[in-house]
C-alpha positions in Angstrom: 55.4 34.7 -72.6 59.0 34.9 -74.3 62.2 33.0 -73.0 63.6 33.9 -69.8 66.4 36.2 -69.9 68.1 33.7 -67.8 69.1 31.3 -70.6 70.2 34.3 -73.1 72.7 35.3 -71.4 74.3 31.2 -70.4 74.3 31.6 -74.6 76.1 34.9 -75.0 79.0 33.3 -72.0 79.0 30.4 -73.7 79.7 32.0 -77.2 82.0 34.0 -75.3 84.6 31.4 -74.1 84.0 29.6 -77.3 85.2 32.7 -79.1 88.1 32.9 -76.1 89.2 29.1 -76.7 89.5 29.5 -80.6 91.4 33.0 -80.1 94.2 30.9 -77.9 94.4 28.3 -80.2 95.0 30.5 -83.3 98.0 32.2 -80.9 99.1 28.8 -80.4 99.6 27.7 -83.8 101.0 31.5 -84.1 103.6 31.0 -82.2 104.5 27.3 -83.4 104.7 28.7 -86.7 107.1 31.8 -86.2 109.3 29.2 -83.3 112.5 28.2 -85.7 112.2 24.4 -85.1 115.5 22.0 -85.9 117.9 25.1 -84.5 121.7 23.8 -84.8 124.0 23.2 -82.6 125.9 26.5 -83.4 122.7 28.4 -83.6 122.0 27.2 -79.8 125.8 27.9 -78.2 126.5 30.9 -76.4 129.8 32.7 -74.9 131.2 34.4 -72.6 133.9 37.0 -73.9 136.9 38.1 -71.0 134.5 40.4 -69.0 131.7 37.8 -68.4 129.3 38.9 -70.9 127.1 36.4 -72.7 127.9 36.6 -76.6 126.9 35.4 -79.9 130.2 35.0 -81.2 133.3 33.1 -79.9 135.6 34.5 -78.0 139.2 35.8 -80.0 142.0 32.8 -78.7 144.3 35.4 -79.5 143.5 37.7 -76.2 143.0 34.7 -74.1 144.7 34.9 -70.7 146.3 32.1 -68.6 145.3 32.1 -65.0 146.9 30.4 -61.9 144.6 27.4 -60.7 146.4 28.7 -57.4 145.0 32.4 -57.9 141.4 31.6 -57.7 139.9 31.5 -54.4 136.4 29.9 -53.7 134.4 31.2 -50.9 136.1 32.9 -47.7 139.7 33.4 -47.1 141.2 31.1 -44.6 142.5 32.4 -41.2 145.9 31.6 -41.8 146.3 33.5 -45.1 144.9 36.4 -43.3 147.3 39.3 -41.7 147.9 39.3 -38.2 145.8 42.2 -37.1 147.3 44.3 -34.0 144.8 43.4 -31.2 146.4 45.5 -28.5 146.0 49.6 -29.3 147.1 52.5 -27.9 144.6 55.6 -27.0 144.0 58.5 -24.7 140.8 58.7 -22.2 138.4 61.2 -23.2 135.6 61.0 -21.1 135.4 58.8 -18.0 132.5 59.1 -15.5 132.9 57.6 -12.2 130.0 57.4 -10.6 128.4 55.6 -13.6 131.7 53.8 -14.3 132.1 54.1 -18.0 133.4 57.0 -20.7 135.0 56.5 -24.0 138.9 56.1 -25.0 139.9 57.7 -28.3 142.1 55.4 -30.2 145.3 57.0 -31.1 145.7 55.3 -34.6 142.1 55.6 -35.8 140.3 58.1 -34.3 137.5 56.5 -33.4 135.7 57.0 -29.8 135.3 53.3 -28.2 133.5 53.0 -24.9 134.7 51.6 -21.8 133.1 50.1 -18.8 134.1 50.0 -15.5 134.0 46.2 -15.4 136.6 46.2 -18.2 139.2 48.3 -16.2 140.7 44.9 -14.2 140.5 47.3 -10.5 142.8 50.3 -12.1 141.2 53.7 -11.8 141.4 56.2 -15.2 140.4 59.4 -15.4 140.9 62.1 -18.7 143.7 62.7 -20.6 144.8 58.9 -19.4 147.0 56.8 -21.5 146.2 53.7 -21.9 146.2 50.4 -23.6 143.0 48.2 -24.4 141.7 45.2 -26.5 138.3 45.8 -29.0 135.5 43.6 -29.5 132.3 44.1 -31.0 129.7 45.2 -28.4 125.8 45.0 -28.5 126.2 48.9 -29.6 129.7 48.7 -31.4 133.3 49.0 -30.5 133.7 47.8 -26.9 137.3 48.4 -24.7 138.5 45.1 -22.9 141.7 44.8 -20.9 142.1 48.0 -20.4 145.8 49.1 -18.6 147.6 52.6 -17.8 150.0 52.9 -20.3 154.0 52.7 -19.6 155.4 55.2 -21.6 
């Protein structure tokens, strides 16, 4: 009887990862030997040129710009530097519906179709073609009338 199979092939895996082992270390020493070791200082530096782009060379100081430490802004702008937005608008009833109590007011400045529940109408009664004045805030489906009055004209 011959040798089992068994043990010829543990050989041929075994000869395998030996072959695998010495093919990773001759990559190794590969790559040591093409890596530029003792790089200098100047060979390592990089810059940025004036649009933020990452260059070999250093930037020209002839085209360098002052900037205002007072012109940079870091992270959200505060309330107070922001412009007083104009909560109350003006805007015509489009659509009202009664029985459901709510239809949509078409904002004179914008254009845009906000809707408008009964709850939000403080006991006044609208119907189409109304004028009135209103408040916005951001509904659960968007823009949502609040406050809503008959307007004096």
């Amino acid at each position: 009887m011959g040798k089992s199979q068994a043990s010829f092939g543990k050989k041929e895996n075994e000869k395998k990862r030996q072959k695998k082992k010495q093919e990773k270390e001759e990559r190794k020493e590969e790559r040591q030997a093409a890596a530029k070791s003792g790089q200098s200082l100047d060979e390592m530096l990089a810059y940025v040129d004036e649009n933020g782009n990452i260059s070999a060379t250093p930037p020209d100081p002839t085209k360098k710009k002052e900037i205002n430490v007072e012109d940079v802004r870091i992270g959200a702008i505060r309330q107070e530097d922001q412009e007083p937005v104009e909560t109350v608008r003006k805007g015509s009833v489009t659509f009202f519906n009664d029985s459901k109590g709510y239809g949509f007011i078409k904002d004179a400045q914008t254009q845009e179709s906000i809707f408008v529940h009964a709850n939000s109408l403080g006991g006044i009664t609208i119907k189409e073609n109304d004028k009135v004045t209103f408040e916005v805030e951001m509904g659960p489906k968007g823009p949502s009338a609040f406050a809503v009055k008959k307007a004096t004209e």
